[in-house]
N, C-alpha and C positions, 0 to 999 in steps of 0.2 A: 535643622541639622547642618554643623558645620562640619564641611569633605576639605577645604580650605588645608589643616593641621594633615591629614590623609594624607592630600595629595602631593606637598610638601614632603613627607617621610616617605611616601613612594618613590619622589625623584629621587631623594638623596639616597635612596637604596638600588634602585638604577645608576645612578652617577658611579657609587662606590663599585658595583659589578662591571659595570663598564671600566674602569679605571681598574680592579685588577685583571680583567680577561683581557684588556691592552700590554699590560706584562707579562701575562701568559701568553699572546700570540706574539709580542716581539721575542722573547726568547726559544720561544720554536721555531720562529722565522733565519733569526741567526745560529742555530743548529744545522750542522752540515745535511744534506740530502744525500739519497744513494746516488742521485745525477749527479752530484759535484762529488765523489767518490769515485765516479767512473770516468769523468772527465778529467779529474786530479791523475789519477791512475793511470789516462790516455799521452799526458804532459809528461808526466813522469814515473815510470813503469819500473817495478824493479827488476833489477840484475835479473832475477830468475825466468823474465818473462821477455827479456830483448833477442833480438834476432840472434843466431848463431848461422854459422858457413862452414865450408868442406872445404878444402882452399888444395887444390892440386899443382905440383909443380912436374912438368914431363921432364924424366930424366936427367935431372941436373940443369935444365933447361933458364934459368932466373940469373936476374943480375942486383945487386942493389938497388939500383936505381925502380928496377921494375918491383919490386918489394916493397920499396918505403911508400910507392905510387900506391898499390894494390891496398896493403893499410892504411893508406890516408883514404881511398876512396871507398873501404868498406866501413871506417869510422865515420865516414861524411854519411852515410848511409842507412846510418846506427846498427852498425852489425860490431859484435861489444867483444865476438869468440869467435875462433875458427879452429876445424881440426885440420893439420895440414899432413899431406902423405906426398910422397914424393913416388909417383909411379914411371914404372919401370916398361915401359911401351918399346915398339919396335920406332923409334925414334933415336936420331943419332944423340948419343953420352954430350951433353950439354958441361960446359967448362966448370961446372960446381958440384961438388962432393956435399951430398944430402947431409945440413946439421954440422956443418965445417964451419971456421973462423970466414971464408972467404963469401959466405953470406950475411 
């Protein structure tokens, strides 16, 4: 009995599934995951999910200079919105008219 011819046509049948189930694992391999989804996601989040702030000014209390500071250090921050009010406290009327040219 010759197994010889067999075992021959076994390997190359083996060889052949191996050689496509290596295509079949390299491109599942380079298929995003739900990790690199959430880590993509953690790098770059959208708009809808970045920080937001309450930004209160007392009384007319702000100056430019103290504005452009407060926006540059809530953008260092990545805070992307703020809601701003200007409250009216027992504190003395601060040299700026709330929503004026002069802020």
């Amino acid at each position: 009995m010759n197994t010889r011819p067999n075992t021959i046509v076994v390997l190359l049948l083996v060889q052949a599934l191996l050689l496509s189930g290596n295509s079949f694992l390299l491109d599942r391999y380079n298929e995003p995951s739900p990790q690199s989804d959430v880590i993509e996601g953690f790098k770059n989040p959208p708009s809808e999910t970045k920080a937001r702030s309450w930004w209160h000014w007392l009384s007319g209390n702000v100056s430019k200079e103290g504005i452009t500071a407060d926006l540059e250090a809530m953008k260092k921050v990545g805070i992307q919105e703020e809601s701003l009010f200007n409250v009216q406290l027992d504190f003395l009327q601060g040299p700026v008219s709330y929503l004026s040219e002069e802020c």
